[in-house]
Residue frames as qw, qx, qy, qz and C-alpha x, y, z in Angstrom:
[[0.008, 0.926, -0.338, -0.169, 11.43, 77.86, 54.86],
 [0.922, 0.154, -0.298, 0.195, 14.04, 76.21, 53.02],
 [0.687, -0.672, 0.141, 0.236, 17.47, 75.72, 54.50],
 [0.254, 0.881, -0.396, 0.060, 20.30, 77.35, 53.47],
 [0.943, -0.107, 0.222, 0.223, 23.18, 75.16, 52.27],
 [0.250, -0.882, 0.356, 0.179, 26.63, 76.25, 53.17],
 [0.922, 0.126, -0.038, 0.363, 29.19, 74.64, 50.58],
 [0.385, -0.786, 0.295, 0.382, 32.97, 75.21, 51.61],
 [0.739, 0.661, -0.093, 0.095, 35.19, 75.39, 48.43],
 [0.746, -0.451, 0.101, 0.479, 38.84, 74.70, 49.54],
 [0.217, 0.955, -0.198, -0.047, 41.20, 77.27, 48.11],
 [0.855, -0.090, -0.041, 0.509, 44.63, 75.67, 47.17],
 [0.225, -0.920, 0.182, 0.266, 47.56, 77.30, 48.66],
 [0.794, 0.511, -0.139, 0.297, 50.27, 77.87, 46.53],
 [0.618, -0.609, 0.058, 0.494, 53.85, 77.70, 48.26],
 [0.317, 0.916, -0.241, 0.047, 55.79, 80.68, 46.76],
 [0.915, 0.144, -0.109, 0.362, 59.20, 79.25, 45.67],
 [0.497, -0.803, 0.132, 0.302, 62.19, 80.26, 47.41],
 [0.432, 0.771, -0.397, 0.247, 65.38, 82.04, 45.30],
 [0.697, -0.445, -0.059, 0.559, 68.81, 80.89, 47.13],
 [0.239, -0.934, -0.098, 0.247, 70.42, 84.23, 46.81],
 [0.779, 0.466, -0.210, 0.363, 73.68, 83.83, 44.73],
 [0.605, -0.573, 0.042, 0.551, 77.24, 84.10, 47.67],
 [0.314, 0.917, -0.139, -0.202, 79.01, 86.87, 46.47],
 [0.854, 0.369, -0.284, 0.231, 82.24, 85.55, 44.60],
 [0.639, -0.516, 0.167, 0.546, 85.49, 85.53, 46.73],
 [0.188, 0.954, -0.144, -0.183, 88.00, 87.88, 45.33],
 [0.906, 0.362, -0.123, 0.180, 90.96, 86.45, 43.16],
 [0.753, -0.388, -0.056, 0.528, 94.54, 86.81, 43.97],
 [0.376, 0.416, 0.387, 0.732, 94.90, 89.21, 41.23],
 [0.122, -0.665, -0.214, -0.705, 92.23, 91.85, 42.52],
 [0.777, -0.551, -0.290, 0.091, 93.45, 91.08, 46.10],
 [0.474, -0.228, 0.161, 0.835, 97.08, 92.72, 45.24],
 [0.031, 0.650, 0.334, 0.682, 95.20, 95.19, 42.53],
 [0.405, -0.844, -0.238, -0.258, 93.59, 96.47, 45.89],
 [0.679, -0.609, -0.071, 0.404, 96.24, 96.40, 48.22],
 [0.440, -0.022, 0.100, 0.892, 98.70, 98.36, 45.95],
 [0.012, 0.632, 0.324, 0.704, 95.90, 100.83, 45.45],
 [0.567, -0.766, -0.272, -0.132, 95.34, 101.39, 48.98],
 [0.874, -0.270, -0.140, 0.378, 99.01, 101.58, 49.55],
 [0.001, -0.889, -0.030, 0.457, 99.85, 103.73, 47.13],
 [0.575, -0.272, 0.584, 0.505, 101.80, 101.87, 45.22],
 [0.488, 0.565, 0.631, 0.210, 99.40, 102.76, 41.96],
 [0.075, -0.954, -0.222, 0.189, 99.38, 105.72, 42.74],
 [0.246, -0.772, 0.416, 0.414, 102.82, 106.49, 42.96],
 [0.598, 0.005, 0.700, 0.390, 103.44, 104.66, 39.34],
 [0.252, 0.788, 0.458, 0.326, 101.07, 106.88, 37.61],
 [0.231, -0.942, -0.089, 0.228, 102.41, 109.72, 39.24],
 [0.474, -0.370, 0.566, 0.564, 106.26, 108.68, 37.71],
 [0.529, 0.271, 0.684, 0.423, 104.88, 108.12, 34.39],
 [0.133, 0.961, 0.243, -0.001, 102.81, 111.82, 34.31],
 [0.306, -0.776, 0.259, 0.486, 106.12, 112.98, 35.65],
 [0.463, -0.114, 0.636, 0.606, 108.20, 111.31, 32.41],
 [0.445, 0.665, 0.482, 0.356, 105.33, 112.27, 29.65],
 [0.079, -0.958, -0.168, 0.220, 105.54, 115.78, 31.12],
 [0.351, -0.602, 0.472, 0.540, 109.53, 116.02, 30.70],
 [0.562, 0.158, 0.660, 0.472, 109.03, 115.04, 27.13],
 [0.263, 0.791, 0.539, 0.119, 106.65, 117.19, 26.38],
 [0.002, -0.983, 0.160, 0.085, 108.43, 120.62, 27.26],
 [0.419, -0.290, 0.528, 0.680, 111.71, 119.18, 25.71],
 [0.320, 0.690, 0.571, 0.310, 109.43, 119.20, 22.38],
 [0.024, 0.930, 0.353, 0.095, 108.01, 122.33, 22.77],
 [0.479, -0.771, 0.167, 0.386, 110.99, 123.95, 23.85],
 [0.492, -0.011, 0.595, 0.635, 113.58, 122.57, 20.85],
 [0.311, 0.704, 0.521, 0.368, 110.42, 124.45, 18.49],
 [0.107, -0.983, -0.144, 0.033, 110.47, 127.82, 20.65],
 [0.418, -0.602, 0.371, 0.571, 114.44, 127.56, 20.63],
 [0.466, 0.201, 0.659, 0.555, 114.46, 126.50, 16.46],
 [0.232, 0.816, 0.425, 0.316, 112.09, 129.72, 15.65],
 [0.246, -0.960, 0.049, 0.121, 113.93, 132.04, 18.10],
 [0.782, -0.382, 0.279, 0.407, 117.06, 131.59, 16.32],
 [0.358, -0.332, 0.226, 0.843, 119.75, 133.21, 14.65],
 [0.574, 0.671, 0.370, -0.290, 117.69, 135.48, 12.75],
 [0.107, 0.698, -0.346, -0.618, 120.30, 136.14, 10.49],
 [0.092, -0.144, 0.959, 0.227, 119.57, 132.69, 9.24],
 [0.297, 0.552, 0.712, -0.317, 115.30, 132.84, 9.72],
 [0.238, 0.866, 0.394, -0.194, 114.18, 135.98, 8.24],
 [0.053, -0.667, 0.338, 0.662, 117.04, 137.40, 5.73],
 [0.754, 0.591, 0.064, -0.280, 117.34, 137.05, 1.82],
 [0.185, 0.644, -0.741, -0.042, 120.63, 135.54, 2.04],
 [0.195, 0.035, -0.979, 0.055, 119.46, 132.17, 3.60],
 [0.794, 0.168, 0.159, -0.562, 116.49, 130.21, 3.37],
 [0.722, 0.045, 0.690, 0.016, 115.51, 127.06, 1.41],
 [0.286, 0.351, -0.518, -0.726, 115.60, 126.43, -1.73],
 [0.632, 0.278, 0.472, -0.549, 112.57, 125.00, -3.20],
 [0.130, -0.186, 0.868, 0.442, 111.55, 122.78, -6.48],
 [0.698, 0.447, 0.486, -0.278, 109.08, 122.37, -9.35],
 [0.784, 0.614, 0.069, 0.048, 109.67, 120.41, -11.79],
 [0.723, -0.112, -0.008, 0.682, 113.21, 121.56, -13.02],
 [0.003, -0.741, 0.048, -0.670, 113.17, 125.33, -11.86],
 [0.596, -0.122, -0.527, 0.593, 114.63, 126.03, -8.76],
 [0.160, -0.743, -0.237, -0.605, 113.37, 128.50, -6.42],
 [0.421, 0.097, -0.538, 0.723, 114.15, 130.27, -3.07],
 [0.576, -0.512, -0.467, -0.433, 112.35, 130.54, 0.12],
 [0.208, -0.556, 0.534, -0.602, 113.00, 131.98, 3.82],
 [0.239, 0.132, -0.930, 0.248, 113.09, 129.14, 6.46],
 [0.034, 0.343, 0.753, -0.560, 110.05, 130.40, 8.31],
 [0.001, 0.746, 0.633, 0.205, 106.88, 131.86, 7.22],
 [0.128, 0.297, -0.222, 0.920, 106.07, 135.43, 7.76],
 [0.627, -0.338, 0.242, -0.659, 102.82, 134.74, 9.87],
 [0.507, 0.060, -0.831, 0.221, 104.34, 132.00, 11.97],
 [0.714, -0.584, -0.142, -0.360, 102.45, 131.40, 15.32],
 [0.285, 0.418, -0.644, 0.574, 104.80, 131.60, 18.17],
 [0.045, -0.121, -0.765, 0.631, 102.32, 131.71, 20.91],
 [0.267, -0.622, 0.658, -0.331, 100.89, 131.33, 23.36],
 [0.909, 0.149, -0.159, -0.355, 100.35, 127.45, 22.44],
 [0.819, -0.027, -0.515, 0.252, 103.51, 126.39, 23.36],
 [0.038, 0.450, -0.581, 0.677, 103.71, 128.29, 26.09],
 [0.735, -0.107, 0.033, -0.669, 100.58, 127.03, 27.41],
 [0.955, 0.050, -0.230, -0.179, 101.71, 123.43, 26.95],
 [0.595, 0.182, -0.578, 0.528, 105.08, 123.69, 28.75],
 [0.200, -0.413, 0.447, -0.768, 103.31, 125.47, 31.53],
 [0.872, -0.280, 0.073, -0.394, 100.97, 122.61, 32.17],
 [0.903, -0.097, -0.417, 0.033, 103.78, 120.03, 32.02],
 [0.060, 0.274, -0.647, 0.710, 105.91, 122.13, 35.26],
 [0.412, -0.368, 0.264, -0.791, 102.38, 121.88, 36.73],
 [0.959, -0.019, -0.262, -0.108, 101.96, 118.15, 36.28],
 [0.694, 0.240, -0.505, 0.454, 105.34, 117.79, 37.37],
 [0.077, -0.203, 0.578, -0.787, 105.06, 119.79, 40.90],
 [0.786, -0.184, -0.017, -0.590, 101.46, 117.88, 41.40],
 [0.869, 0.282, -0.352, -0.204, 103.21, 115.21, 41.21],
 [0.348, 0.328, -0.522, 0.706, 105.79, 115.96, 43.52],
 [0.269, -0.354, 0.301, -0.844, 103.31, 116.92, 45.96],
 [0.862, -0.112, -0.267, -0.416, 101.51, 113.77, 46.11],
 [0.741, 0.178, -0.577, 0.295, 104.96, 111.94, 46.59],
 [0.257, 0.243, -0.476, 0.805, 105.57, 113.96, 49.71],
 [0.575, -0.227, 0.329, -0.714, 101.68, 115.28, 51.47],
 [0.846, -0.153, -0.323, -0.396, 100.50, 111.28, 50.60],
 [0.546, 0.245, -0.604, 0.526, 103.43, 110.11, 52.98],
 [0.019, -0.265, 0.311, -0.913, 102.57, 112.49, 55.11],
 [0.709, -0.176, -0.156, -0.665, 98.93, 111.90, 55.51],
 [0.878, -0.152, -0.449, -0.072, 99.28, 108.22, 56.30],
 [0.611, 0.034, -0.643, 0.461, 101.70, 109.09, 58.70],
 [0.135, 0.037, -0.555, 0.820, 100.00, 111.90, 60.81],
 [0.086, 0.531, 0.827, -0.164, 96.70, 110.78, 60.38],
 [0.003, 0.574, 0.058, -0.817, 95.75, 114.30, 58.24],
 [0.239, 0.342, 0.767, 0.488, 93.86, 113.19, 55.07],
 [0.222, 0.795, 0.552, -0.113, 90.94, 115.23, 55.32],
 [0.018, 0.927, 0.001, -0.374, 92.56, 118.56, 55.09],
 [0.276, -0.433, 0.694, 0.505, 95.68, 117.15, 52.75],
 [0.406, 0.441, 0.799, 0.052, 92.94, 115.41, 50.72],
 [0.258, 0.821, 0.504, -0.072, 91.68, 118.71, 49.67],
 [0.233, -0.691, 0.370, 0.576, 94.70, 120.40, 49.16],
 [0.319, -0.151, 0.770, 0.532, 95.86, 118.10, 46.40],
 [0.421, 0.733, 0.534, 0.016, 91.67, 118.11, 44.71],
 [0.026, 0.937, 0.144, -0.316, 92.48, 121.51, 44.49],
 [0.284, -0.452, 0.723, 0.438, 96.03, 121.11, 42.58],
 [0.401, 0.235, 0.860, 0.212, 94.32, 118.33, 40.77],
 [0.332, 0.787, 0.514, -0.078, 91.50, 120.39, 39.24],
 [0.408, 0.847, 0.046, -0.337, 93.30, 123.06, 38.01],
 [0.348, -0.301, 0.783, 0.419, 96.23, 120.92, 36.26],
 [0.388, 0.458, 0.765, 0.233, 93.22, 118.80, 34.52],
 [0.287, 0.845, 0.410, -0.189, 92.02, 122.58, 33.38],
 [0.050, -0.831, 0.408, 0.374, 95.25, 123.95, 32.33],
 [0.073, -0.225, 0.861, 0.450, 96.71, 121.25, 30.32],
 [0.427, 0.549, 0.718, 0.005, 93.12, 120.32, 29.09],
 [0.258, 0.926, 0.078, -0.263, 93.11, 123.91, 27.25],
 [0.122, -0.656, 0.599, 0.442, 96.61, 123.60, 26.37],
 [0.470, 0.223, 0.854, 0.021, 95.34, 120.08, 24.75],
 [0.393, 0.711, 0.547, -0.203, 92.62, 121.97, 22.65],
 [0.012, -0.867, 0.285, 0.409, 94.48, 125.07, 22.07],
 [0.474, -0.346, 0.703, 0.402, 96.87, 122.54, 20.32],
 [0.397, 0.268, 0.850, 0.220, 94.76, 120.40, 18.39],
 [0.357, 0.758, 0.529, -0.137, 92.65, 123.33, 17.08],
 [0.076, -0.758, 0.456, 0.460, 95.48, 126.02, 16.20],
 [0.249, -0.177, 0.817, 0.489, 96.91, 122.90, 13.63],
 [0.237, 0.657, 0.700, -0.150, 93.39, 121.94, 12.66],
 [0.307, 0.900, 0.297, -0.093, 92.52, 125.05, 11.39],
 [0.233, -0.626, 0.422, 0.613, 96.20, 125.99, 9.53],
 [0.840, 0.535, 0.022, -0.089, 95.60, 125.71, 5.77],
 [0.920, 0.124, 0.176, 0.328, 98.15, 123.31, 3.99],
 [0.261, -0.470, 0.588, 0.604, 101.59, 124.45, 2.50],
 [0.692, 0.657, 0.242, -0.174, 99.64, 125.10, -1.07],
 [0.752, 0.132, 0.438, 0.475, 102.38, 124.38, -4.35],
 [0.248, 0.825, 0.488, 0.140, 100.48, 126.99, -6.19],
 [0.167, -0.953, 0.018, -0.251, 101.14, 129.82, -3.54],
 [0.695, -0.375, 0.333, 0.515, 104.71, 128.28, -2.68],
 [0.491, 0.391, 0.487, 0.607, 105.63, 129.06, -6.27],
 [0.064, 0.892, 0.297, 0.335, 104.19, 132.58, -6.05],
 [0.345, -0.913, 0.195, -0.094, 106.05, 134.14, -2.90],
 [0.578, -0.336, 0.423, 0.612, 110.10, 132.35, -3.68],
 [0.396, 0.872, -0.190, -0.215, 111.61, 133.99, -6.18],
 [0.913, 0.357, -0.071, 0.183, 114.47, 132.61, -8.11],
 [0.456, 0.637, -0.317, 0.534, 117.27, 135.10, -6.65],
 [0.052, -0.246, 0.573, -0.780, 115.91, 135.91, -3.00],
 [0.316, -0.185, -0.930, 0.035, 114.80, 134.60, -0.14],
 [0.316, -0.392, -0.139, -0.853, 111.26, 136.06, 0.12],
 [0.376, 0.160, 0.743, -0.530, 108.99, 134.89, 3.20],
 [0.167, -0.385, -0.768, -0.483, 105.76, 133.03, 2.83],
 [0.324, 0.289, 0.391, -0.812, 102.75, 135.26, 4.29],
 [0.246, -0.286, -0.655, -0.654, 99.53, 133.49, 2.48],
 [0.693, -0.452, -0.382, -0.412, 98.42, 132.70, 5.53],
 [0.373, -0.632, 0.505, -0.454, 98.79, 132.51, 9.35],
 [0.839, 0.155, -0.510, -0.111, 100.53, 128.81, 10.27],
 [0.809, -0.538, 0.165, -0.171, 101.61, 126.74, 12.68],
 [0.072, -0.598, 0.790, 0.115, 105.66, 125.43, 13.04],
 [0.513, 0.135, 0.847, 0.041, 104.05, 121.61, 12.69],
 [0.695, 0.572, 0.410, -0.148, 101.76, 122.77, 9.54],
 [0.346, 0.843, -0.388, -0.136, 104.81, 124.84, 7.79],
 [0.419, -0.436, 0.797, -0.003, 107.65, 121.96, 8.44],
 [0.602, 0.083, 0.793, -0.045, 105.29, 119.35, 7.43],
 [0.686, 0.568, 0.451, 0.061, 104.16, 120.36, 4.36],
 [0.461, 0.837, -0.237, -0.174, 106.81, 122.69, 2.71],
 [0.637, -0.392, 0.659, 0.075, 109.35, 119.63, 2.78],
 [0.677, 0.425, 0.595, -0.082, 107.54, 118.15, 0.18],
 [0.506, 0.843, 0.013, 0.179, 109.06, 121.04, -2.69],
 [0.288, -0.814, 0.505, 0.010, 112.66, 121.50, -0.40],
 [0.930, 0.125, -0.175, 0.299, 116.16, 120.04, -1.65],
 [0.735, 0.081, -0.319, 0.593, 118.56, 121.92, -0.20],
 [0.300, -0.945, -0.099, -0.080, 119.23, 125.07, 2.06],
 [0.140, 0.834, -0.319, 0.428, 122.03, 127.08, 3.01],
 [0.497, -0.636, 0.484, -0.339, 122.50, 126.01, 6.49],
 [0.695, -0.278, 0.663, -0.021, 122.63, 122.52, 5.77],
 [0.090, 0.519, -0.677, -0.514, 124.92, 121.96, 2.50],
 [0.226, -0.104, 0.947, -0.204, 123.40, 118.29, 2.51],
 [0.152, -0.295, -0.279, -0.901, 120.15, 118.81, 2.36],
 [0.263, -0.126, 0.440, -0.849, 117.48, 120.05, 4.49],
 [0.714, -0.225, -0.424, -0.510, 114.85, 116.92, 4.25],
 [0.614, -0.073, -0.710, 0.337, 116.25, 115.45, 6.94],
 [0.072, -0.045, -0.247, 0.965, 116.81, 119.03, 8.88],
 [0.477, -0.130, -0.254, -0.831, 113.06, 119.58, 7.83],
 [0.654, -0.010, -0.748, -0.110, 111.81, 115.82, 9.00],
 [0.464, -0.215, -0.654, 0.557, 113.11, 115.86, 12.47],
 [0.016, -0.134, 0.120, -0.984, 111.69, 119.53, 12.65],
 [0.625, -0.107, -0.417, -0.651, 108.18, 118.29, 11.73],
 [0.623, -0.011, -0.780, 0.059, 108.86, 115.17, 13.94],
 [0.367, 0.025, -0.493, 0.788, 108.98, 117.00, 16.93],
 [0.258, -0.136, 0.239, -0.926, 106.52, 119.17, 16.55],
 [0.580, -0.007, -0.631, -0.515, 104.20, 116.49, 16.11],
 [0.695, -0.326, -0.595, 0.237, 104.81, 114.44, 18.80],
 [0.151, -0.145, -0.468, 0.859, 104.61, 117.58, 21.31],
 [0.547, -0.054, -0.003, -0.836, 101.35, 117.96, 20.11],
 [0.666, -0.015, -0.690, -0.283, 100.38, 114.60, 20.31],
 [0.492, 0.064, -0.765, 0.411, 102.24, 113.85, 23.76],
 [0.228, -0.178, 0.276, -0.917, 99.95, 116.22, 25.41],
 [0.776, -0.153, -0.472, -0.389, 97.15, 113.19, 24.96],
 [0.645, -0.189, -0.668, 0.320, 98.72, 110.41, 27.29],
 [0.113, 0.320, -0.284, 0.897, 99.85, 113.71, 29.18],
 [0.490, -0.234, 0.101, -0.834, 96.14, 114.71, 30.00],
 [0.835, -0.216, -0.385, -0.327, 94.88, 110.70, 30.70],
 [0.606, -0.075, -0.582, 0.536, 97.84, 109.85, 33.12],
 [0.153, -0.094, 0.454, -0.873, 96.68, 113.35, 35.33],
 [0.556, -0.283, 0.036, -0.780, 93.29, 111.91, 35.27],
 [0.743, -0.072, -0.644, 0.169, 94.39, 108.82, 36.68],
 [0.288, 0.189, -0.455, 0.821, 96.60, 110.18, 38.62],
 [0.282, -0.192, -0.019, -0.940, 93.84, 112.42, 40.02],
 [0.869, -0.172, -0.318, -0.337, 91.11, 109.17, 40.74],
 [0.696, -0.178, -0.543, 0.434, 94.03, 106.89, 42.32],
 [0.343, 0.137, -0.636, 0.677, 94.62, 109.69, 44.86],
 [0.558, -0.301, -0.036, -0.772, 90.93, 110.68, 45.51],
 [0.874, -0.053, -0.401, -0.271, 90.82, 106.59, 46.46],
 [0.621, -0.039, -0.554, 0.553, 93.91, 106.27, 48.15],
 [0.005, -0.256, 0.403, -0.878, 93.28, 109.49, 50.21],
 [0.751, -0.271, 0.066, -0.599, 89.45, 108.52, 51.37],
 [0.822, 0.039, -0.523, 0.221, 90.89, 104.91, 52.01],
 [0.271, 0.321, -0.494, 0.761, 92.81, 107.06, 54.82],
 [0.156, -0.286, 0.421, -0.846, 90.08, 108.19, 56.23],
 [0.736, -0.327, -0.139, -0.576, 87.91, 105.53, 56.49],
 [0.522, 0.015, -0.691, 0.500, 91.06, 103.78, 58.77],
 [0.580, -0.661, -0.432, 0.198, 90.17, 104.12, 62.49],
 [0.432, -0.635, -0.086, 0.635, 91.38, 107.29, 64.15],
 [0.251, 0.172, 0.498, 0.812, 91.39, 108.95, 60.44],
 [0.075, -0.759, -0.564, -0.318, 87.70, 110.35, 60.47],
 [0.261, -0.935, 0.059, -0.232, 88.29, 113.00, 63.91],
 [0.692, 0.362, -0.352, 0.516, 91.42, 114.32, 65.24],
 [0.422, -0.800, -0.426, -0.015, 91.04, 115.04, 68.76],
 [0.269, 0.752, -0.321, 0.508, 92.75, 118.32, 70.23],
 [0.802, -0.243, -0.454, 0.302, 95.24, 117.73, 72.59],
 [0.082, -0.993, -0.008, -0.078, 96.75, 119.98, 75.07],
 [0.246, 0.879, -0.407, 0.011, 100.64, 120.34, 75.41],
 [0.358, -0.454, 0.788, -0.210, 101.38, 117.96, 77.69],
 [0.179, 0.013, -0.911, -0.372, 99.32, 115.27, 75.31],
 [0.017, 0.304, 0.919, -0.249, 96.21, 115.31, 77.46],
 [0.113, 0.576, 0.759, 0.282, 92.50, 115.74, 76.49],
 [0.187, -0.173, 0.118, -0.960, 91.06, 119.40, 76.75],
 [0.003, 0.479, 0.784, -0.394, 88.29, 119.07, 79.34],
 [0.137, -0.543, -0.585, -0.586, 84.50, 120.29, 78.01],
 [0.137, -0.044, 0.338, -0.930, 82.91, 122.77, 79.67],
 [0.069, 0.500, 0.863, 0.035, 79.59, 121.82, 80.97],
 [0.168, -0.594, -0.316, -0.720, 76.47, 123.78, 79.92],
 [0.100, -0.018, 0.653, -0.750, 74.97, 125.11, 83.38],
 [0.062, -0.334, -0.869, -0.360, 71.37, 123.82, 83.93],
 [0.366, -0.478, -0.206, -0.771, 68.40, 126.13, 83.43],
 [0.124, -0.301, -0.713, 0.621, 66.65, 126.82, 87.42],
 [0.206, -0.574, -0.420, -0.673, 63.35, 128.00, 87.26],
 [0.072, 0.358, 0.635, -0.680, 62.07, 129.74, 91.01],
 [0.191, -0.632, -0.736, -0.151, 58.56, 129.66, 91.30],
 [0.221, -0.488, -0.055, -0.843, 56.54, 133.17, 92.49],
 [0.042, -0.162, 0.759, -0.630, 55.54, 133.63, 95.82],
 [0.577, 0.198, 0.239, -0.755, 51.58, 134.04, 94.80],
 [0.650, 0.251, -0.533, -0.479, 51.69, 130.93, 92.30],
 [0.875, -0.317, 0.189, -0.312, 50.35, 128.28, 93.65],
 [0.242, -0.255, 0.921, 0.169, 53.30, 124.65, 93.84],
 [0.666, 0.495, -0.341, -0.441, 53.18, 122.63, 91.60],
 [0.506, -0.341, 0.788, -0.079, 53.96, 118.79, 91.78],
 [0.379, 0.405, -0.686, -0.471, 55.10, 116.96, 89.05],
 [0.675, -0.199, 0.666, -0.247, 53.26, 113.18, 89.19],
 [0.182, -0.240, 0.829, 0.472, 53.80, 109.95, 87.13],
 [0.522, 0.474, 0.628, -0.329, 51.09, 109.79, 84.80],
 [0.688, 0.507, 0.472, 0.218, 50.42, 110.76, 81.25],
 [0.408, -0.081, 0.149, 0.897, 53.05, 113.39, 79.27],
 [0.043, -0.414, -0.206, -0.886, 51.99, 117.20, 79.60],
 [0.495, -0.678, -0.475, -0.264, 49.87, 116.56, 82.59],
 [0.454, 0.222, -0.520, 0.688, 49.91, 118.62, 86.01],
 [0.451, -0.681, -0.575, -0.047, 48.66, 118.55, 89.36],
 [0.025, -0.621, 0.260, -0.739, 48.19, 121.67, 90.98],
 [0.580, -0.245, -0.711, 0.313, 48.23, 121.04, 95.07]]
């Protein structure tokens, strides 16, 4: 028989190389105060001034337009005064306003979201005080979401409403300017339903002078247009400062509660002391007279000796 011959074949071990882990970086001095004023409130309350200022701008705008169309009508909508218009050298006459002028509800819609930015805003200044000082975030926390969410949905429509109403006004056309003035009286333009920012801005462009303002009315026409512009425009920062606004206090207000004594408020009775728990009573079981006892011994779980 031969003999079996056992070779050993060494196997090299390979040493798997250790990674050193990278230290997380220390925080700079910069994003050391960045946090602390956000946790303080201080961020909070800066964005909360600045929503407050875009807001007041915005419904002066809008306002100066809804007072400049509601006005003297004997001056808007009569054939005694109006603009007077140009082409070329012929001279032509032309009611101050359109006769399908959009009035609403677009700026109403945009001065109602900046009162509501402006009392959210208030309310932050006054329940986030509050909160840090009687330990009451959770339930103040959700107050303000609630505020918060339907500002960002009201002035987000008012936003749209804006931008799509102009958007979709056809131009002040030369053509059809020239058709509806008349050389003696001051006919309205009706080609077409318009906006106070699309009529301003583009019937300037054929206007030298007007009744009301002896001077003329490119200036009077300019500042008209200027306005409305920038109350549609202002309605932009408007909506990004409430979603700040809206993040810094979701952060600063869960910051509250993840401070000791923030998470449960325990109830107290009048005098300041704890309300004592009622124990549960514990469950008695009496054995039948004919069932044999039972004795409970240490040994393996679910087992029982009957005696």
């Amino acid at each position: 028989m031969r003999d079996k011959i056992t070779i050993e074949i060494p196997i090299p071990k390979f040493a798997i190389p250790k990674f050193a882990m990278p230290k997380p970086a220390m925080p700079t001095k910069a994003k050391q105060l960045g946090n602390r004023l956000l946790k303080e409130g201080v961020l909070l309350l800066i964005s909360s001034t600045l929503l407050v200022v875009f807001s007041i701008f915005t419904i002066n705008y809008h306002v100066s337009e809804l007072r400049w169309i509601d006005g003297d009508p004997n001056l808007m909508h009569t054939i005694n005064h109006g603009l007077e218009v140009v082409f070329g050298s012929e001279v032509r006459k032309i009611q101050m306003l359109p006769q399908r002028l959009y009035t609403s509800p677009h700026h109403q819609l945009a001065i109602s979201a900046g009162c509501i930015c402006i009392l959210t805003c208030v309310s932050i200044s006054i329940l986030y005080p509050f909160a840090r000082r009687t330990k009451r975030a959770f339930t103040t926390r959700f107050f303000l979401g609630f505020m918060l969410v339907s500002t960002i949905i009201l002035t987000t429509t008012a936003l749209l409403y804006n931008f799509i109403l102009t958007a979709t006004s056809p131009n002040v056309d030369g053509w059809t300017l020239h058709e509806y003035s008349s050389p003696d009286k001051y006919y309205s333009y009706g080609a077409a339903w318009m906006d106070l920012e699309t009529w301003t801005c583009g019937v300037r462009k054929w206007v030298r002078g007007t009744t009301i303002h002896q001077q003329g009315a490119r200036p009077y026409l300019d500042s008209i247009c200027e306005k409305a512009t920038k109350g549609r425009q202002m309605l932009v920062p408007m909506l990004v400062l409430l979603l700040i606004t809206a993040g810094m206090s979701w952060v600063s207000f869960n910051d509250l509660l993840r401070k000791d004594g923030y998470e449960k408020v325990e109830d107290l009775d009048e005098d300041g002391s704890k309300e004592a728990e009622e124990e549960e009573p514990l469950l008695t079981y009496d054995a039948e007279e004919n069932s044999p006892e039972r004795e409970e011994f240490s040994g393996p779980r679910g087992q029982i000796r009957e005696v």
